[in-house]
VOMITI-896897 format. One record per residue (C-alpha): x, y, z; residue number from 0. Coordinates in Angstrom, 1 decimal. Example, Ala and Ser with C-alpha at 12.3 -4.5 7.8 and 13.67 -1.06 7.14 Angstrom:
<pts>
    east   north      up  resi
    12.3    -4.5     7.8     0
    13.7    -1.1     7.1     1
</pts>
This chain:
<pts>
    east   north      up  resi
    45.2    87.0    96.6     0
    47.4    84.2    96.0     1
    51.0    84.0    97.2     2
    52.5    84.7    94.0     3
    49.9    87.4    93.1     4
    51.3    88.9    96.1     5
    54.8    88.8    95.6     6
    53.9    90.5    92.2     7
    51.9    93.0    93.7     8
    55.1    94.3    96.3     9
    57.3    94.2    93.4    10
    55.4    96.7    91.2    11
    54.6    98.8    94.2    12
    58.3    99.0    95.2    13
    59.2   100.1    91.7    14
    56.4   101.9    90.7    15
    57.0   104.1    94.5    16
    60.9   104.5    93.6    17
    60.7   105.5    90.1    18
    58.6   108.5    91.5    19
    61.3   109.1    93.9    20
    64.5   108.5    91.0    21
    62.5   110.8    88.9    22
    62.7   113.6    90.9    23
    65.9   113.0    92.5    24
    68.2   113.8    89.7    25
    71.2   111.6    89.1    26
    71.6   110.4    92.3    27
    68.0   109.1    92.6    28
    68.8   106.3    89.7    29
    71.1   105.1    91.9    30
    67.9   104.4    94.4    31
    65.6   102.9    91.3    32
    68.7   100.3    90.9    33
    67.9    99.5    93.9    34
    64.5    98.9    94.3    35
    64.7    96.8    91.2    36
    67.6    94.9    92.5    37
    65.0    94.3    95.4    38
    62.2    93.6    93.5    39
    63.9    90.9    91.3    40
    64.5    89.0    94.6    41
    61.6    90.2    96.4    42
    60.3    86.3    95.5    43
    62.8    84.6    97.8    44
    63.2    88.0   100.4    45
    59.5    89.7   100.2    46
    60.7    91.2   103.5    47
    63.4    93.1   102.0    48
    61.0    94.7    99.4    49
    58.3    95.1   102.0    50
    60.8    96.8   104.5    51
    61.5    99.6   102.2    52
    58.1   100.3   100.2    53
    55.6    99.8   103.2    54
    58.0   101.1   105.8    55
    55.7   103.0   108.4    56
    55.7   106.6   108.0    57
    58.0   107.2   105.3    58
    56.5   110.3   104.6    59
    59.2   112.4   106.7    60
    62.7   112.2   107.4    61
    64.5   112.9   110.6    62
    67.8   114.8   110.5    63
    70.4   115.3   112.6    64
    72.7   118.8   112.1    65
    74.9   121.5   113.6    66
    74.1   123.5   110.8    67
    72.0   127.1   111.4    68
    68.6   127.7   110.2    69
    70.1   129.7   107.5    70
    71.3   126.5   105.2    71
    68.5   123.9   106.6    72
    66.0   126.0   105.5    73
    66.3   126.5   101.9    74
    67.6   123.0   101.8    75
    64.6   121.2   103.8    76
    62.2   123.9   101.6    77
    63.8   122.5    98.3    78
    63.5   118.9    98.9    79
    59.8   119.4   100.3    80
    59.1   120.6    97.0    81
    61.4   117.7    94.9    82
    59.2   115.6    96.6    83
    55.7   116.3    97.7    84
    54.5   114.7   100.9    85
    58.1   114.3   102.6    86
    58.8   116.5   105.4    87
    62.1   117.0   106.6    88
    62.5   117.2   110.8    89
    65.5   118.5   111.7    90
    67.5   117.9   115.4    91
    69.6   120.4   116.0    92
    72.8   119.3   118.6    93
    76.3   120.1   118.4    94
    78.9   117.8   117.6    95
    79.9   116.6   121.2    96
    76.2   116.0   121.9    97
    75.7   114.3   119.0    98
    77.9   111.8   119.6    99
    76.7   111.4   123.1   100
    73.3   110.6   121.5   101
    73.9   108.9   118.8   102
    75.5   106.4   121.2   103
    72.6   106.3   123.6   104
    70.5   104.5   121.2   105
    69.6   108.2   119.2   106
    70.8   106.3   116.0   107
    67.5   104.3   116.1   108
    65.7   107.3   115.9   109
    67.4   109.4   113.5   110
    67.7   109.0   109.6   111
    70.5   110.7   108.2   112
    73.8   113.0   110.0   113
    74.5   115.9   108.0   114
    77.0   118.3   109.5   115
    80.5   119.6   109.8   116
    82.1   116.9   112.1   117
    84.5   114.5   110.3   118
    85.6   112.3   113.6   119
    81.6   112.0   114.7   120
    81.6   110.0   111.1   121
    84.6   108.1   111.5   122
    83.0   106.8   114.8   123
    79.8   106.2   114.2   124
    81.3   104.4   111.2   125
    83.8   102.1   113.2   126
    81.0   101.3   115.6   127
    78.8    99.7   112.2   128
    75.7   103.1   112.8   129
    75.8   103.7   109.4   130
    74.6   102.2   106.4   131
    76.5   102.4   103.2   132
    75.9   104.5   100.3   133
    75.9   104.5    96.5   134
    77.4   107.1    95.7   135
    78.3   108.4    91.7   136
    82.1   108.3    92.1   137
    82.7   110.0    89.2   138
    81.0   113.2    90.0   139
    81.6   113.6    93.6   140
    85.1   113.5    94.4   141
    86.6   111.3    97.2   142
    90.0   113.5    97.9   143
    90.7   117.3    97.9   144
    94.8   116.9    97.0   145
    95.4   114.1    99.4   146
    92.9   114.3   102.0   147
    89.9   112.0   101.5   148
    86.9   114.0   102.4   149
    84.4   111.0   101.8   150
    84.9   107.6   103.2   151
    85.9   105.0   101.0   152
    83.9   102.1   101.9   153
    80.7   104.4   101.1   154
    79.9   105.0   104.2   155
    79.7   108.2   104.4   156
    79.9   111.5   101.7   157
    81.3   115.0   101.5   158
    78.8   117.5   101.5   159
    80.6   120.8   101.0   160
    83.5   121.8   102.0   161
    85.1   124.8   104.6   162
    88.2   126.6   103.6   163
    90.2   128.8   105.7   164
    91.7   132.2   104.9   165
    91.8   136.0   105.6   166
    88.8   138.5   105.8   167
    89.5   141.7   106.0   168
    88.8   145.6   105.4   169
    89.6   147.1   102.4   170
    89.6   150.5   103.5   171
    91.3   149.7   106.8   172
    94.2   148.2   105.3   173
    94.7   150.6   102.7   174
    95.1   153.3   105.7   175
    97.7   151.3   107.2   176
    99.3   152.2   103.8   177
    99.2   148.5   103.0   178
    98.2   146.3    99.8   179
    95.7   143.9   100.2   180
    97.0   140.5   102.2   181
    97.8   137.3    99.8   182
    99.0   135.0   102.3   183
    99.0   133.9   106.2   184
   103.0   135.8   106.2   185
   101.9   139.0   105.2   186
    99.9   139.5   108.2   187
   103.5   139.2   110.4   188
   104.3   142.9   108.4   189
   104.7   145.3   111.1   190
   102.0   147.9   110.1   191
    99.7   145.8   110.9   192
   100.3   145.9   114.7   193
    97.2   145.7   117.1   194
    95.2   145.2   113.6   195
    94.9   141.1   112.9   196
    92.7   138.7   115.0   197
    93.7   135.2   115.0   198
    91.3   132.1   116.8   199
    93.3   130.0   119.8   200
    93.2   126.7   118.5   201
    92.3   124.9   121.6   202
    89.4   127.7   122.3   203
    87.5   128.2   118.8   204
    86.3   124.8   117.4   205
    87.2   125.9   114.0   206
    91.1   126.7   114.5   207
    93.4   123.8   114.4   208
    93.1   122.9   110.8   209
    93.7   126.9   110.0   210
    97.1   126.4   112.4   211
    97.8   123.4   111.1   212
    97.4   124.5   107.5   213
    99.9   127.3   108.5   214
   102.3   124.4   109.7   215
   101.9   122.3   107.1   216
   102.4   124.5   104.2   217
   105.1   126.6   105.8   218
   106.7   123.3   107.8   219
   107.1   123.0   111.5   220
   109.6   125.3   112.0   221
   108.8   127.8   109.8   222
   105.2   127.4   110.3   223
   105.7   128.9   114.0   224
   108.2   131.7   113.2   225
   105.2   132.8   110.9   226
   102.4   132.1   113.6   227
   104.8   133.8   115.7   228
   105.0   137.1   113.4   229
   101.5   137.2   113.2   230
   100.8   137.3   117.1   231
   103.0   140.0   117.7   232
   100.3   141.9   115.5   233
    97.2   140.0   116.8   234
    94.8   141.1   119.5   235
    93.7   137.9   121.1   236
    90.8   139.7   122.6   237
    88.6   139.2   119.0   238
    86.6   136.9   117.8   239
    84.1   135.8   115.4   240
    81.4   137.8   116.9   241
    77.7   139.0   115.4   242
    78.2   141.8   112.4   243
    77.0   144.7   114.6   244
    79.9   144.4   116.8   245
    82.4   142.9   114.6   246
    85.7   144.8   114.6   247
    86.6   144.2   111.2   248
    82.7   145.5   110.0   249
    83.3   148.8   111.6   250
    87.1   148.8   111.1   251
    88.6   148.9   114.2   252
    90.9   146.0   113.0   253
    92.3   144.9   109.9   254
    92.0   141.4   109.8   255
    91.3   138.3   110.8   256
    92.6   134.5   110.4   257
    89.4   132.7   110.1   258
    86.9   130.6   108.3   259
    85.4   131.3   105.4   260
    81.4   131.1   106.5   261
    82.3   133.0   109.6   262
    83.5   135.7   106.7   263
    80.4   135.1   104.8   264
    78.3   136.2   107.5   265
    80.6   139.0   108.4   266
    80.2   140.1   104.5   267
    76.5   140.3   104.5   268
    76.3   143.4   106.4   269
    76.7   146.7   104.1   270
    80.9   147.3   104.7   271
    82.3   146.1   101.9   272
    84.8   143.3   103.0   273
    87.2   140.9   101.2   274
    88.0   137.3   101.9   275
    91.0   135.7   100.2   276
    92.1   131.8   100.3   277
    96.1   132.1   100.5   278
    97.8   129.6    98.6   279
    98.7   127.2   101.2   280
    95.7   126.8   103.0   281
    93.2   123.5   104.0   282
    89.7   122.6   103.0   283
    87.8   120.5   105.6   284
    84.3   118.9   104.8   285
    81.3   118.7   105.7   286
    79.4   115.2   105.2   287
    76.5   113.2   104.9   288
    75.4   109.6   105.9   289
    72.4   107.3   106.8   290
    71.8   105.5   110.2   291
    72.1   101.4   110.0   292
    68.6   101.2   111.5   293
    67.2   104.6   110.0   294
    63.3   104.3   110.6   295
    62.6   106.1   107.1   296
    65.2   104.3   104.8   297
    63.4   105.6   101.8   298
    63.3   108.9   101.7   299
    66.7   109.2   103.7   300
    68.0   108.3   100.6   301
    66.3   110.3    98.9   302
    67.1   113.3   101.0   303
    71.2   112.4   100.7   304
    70.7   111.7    96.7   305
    69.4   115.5    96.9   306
    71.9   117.3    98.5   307
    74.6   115.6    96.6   308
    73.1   116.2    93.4   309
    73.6   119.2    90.8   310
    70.9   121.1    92.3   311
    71.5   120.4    95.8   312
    75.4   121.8    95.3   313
    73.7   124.5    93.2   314
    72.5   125.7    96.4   315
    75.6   126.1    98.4   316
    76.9   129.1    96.0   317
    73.2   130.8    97.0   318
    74.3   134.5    98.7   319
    72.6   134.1   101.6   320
    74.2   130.6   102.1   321
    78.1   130.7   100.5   322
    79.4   127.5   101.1   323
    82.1   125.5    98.8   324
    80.4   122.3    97.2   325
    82.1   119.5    96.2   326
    81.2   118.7    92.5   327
    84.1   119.6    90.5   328
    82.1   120.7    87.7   329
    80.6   123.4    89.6   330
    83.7   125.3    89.5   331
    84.6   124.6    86.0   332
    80.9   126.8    85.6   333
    81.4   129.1    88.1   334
    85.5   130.9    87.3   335
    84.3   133.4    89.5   336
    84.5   131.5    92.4   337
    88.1   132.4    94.5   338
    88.1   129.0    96.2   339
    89.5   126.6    94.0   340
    90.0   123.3    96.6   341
    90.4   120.9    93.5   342
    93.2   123.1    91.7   343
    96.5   121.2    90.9   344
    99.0   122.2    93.6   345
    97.1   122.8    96.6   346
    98.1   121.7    99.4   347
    98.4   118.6   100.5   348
    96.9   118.8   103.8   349
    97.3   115.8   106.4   350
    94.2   115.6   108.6   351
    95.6   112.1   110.3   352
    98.3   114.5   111.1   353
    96.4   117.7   112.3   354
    94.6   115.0   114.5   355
    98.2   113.0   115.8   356
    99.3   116.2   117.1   357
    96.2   118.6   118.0   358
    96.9   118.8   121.2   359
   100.6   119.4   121.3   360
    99.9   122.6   119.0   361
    97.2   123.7   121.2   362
    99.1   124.0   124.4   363
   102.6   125.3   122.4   364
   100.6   127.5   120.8   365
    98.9   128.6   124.5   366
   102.1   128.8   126.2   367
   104.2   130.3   123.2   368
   101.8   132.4   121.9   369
    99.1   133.8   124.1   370
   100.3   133.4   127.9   371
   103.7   134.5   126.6   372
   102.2   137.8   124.6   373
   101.9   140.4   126.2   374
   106.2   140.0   127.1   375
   106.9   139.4   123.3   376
   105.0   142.4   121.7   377
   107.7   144.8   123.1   378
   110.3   142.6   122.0   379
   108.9   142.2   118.7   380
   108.3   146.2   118.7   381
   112.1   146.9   119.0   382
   112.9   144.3   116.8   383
   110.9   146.2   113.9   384
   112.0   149.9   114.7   385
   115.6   148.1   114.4   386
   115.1   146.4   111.4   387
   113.5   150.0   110.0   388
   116.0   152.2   110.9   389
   119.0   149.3   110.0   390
   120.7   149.5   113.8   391
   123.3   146.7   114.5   392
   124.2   144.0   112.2   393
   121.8   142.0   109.8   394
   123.1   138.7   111.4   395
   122.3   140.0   115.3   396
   119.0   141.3   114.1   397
   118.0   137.2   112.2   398
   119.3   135.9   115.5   399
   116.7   138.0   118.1   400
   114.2   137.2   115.3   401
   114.8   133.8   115.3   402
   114.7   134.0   119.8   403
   111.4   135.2   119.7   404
   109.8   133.1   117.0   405
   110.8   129.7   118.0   406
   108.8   127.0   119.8   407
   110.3   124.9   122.8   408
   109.6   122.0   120.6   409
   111.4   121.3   117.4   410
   110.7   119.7   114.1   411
   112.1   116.3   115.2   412
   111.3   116.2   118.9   413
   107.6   117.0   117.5   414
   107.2   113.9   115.5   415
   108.0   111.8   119.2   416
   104.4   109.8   119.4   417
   104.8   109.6   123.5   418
   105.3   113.4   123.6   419
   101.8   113.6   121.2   420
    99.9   111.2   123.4   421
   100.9   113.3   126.1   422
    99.1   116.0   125.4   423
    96.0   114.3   123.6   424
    92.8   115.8   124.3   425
    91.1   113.7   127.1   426
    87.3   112.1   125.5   427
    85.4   113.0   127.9   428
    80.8   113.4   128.9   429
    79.9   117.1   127.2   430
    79.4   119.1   130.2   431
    82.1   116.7   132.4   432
    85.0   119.0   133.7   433
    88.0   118.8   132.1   434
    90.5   116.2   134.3   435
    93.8   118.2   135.5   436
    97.0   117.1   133.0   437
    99.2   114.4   134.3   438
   102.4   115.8   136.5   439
   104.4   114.7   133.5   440
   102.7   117.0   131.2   441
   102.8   119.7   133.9   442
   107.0   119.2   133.6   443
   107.0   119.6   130.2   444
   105.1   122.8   130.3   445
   107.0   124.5   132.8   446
   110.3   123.5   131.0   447
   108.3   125.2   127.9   448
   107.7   128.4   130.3   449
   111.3   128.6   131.2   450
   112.5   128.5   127.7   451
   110.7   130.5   126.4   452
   111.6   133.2   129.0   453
   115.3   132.6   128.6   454
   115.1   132.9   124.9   455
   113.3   137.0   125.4   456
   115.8   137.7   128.3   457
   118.7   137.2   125.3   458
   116.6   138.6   123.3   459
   116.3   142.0   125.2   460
   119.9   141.7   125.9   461
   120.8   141.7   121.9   462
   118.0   144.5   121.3   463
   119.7   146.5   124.1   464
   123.1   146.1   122.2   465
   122.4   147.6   118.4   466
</pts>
């Protein structure tokens, strides 16, 4: 075969192997035939290029990485294995921390495509050039929920689906407390539901600072804590998201709980009937998709991300047994029954920069302010109701011991200080590395917090003492 003959021959095999692939792959697999016959049409002057992607060695599997459990891989790997006979799907399970870790080590030679629920991994393994870019269908798949870009602009990476964060709770256990069902985070602060709500420590539960922080950014800073604080004074921080047979809310020994909305999901799939509501001012958080740089099966990467973006892929996520948000809009215009509506006009706004500037400054005021401090504001907050029930002492008196107990040592404005942010930044750190001790300067701060927050309940005895 002649050198010509031969650049012929690559150039029909690359198309005639991708317009099997495009065929199958629904919208987004045209995007993948454009590209094999932008490829072909130069393979003349770049035979490499062509050669790379059609006769690339074992490109009958692709390897992914994920956090995600064996109940979403599975029907997802399952469904593309049968989109496209003879691929196989391999799947590396690590969590996000250990991801990173591994990525960095030189795992990102190894590895196709990252697909899981861990937006700073992307931004990093983006800034450090690990991933290749994408062509994604703008038009159908959505760049922002409100103002918070869920996929990357520069194509790097995509929004897969996305997390919301509300309240499950019990039905029937609520409606003994004599209560109606709750609509949003402040109803939770109503005093019948003492001992009843659970609510995640944001710098314990991976999941919590963008449910706190979508408290504080819908409510503001201020206001955002008095609420928090209401809530704790009904909260047993002893809960969790634990496994349905022992779940508190299941067998209704509590109420409620701030949480996640797949946590709920699995909660709900035991035979208690519970309810999971997204109040209005609440934060959606993605989950995303991308290709490695130096992926060793470019092909049917592509192929795999083309299929879990498309119609059918999304399709999926509504599944029972799987329940996750996707991120076509057009879903949702087909679905009305779905509660989660992240693309409504007038959601919020959510500021992940923000929620990221200042993680670690909520996590310790909401340590100090909140948990170490609880078990001396529940009495306080006890009196406070059976005052406000029973009307004792004036209305004014009453707002100010409210206002003692709910406050954070840290104000709107002294929050916004970058130093004071910095301070308390969450060290990076080796996954399994102990955690450094916090620099005397931080240590000063918190014991100023400590004092004022004691000073504040000693008045605020002293007033309760005096209606």
């Amino acid at each position: 075969m002649d050198k010509t003959s031969a650049i012929d021959f690559r150039r029909r095999r690359l198309v005639g192997l991708l317009l099997t692939g495009a065929a199958s792959g629904g919208l987004g697999g045209w995007s993948l035939l454009a590209r094999a016959q932008s490829h072909a049409r130069h393979a003349g002057e770049t035979g490499g290029a062509a050669a790379e992607l059609a006769g690339h060695p074992h490109e009958n599997r692709v390897v992914v990485l994920t956090s995600y459990a064996e109940e979403l891989v599975a029907p997802f790997r399952q469904a593309f294995e049968r989109r496209h006979p003879g691929r196989r799907v391999e799947i590396l399970w690590r969590h996000s921390a250990d991801a990173l870790a591994y990525l960095r080590r030189g795992g990102s030679r190894e590895v196709d495509v990252y697909w899981t629920p861990a937006p700073r991994n992307f931004a990093i393994l983006k800034a450090e050039g690990l991933l290749a870019k994408l062509d994604l269908d703008t038009g159908a798949l959505p760049s922002h929920v409100a103002n918070y870009p869920i996929s990357d602009p520069d194509g790097h990476f995509a929004a897969f689906e996305l997390a919301g964060y509300g309240i499950l709770y019990n039905p029937e256990t609520v409606g003994k407390l004599g209560l109606s069902p709750p609509r949003d985070w402040h109803d939770l602060a109503d005093p019948a539901y003492r001992g009843q709500v659970q609510l995640p420590i944001p710098g314990r539960v991976g999941f919590a600072p963008v449910l706190i922080e979508a408290v504080l950014q819908g409510y503001g800073w201020d206001e955002g804590w008095a609420t928090l604080a209401g809530i704790a004074a009904n909260v047993d921080f002893g809960g969790g998201d634990s496994a349905p047979d022992t779940d508190d809310i299941v067998i209704g020994r509590k109420a409620a709980r701030m949480t996640i909305d797949f946590f709920a999901a699995a909660s709900r799939k035991t035979d208690t009937p519970l309810s999971f509501i997204y109040p209005p001012r609440t934060a959606f958080n993605p989950s995303q998709v991308a290709i490695f740089a130096n992926a060793p099966h470019p092909v049917a990467a592509r192929e795999f991300v083309d299929f879990v973006l498309s119609p059918e892929g999304q399709e999926m996520l509504l599944h029972p047994d799987v329940r996750r948000l996707p991120v076509r809009k057009e879903i949702y215009d087909a679905h009305p029954e779905l509660t989660a509506q992240p693309f409504a006009p007038g959601n919020l706004a959510y500021d992940d920069a923000l929620r990221r500037s200042r993680q670690g400054l909520v996590a310790a005021l909401f340590e100090i302010a909140l948990v170490e401090a609880h078990k001396n504001a529940v009495p306080l907050w006890s009196l406070l109701h059976r005052a406000e029930q029973e009307g004792r002492g004036a209305a004014d008196d009453r707002q100010e011991i409210r206002s003692l107990l709910a406050a954070v040592p840290v104000n709107d404005a002294a929050q916004t200080d970058g130093a004071l942010r910095r301070l308390f930044d969450f060290p990076d750190r080796t996954p399994g590395e102990p955690e450094p001790p916090p620099a005397p300067e931080r240590q000063a701060i918190e014991a100023r917090w400590r004092a004022d927050i004691a000073a504040r309940f000693d008045r605020a005895r002293q007033k309760l003492q005096s209606l």
